[in-house]
N, C-alpha and C positions, 0 to 999 in steps of 0.2 A: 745530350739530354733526352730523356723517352719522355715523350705527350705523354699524358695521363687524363687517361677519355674523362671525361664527365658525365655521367650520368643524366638523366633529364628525368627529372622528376614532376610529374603533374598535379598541377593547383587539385585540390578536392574540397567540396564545400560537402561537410558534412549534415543531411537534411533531419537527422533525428533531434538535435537541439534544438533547431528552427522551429520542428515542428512541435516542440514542445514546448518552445516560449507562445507559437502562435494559439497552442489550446489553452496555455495559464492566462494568455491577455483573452482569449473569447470565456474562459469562466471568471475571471475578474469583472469584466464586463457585464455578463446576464447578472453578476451576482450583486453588484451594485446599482442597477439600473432600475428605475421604479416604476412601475404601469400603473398612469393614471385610468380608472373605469370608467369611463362617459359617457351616456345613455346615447343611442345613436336615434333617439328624437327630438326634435328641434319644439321646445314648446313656449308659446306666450301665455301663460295662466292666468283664468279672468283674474278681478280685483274684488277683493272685498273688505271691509273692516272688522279688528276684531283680533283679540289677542290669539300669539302665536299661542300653541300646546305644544307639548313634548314628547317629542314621540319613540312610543315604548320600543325596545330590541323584538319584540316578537309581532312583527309587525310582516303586512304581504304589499306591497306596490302594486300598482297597477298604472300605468302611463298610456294616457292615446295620446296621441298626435292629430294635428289636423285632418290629415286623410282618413283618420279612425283605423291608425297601423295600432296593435296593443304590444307589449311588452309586459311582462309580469315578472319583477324582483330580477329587475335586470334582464332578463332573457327575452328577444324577440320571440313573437309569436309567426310561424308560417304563413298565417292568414286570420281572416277576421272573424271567423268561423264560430260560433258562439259553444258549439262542441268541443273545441282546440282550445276557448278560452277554459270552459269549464275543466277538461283536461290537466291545464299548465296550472289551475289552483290548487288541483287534488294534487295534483304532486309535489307543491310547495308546504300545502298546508300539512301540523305535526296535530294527527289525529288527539293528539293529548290534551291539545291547546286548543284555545279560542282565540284566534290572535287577531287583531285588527287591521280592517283591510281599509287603504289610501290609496284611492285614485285621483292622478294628476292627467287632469286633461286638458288639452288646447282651448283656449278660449273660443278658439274658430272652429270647433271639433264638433261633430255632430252629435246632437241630443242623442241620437239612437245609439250611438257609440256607446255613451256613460250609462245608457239606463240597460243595455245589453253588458257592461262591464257589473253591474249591479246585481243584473238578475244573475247572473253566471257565479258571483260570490253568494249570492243566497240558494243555489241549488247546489252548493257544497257544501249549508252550513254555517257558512261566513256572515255575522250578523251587524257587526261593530264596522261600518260604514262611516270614513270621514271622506272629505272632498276638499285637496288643494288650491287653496287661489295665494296672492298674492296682496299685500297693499299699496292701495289706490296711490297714486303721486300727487302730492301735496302742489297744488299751483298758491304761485305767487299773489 
């Protein structure tokens, strides 16, 4: 009886499938996945009373924080620079419009903060000035 060699044939993991189920699960992924936006200021807004309003779509933010960091329509600002703030309105605001500008400031935020976030919407024009608070907590 003649042996009859066998051959040896080697395992192979072919990496192009792989690598192609791993790109369809990373776009399955990013494409279902939601990004919450979240202001990265932390703020306690004074209180006061007095019915909510409604606040229109062409509207501009403005957020201090306790340390008087600002933010405008979501975007940090560099610094507190009242040049830098004047800057980040003109480029928000739509030369078209008159849109109203809401500043939410910390309760523990310095005067000089709000009334500089003020003056900075009025030397671009920005006239319709509202101011965020909160209501007061009802005790028992």
């Amino acid at each position: 009886m003649a042996k009859r060699r066998r051959g040896r044939h080697e395992a192979t993991v072919e990496l192009t499938p792989l690598i192609d189920v791993v790109f369809l699960l990373l776009i399955f992924f990013m494409v279902s996945t939601t990004f919450v936006r979240e202001t990265q200021l932390k703020l306690d807004l004074p209180e006061a009373s007095g019915e909510p309003q409604e606040v229109a779509p062409e509207t501009i933010e403005i957020v201090i924080d306790r340390q008087g960091e600002y933010a405008v329509s979501g975007r940090m600002l560099v610094n507190n620079d009242k040049k830098t703030l004047v800057r980040a309105l003109a480029d928000v605001r739509d030369p078209q419009e008159s849109p109203r500008v809401i500043i939410t400031a910390d309760a523990n935020a310095a005067h000089q903060a709000v009334v500089r976030a003020m003056d900075a919407a009025g030397s671009v024009g920005l006239t319709q000035i509202s101011i965020t608070t909160q209501q007061p907590e009802e005790e028992d």
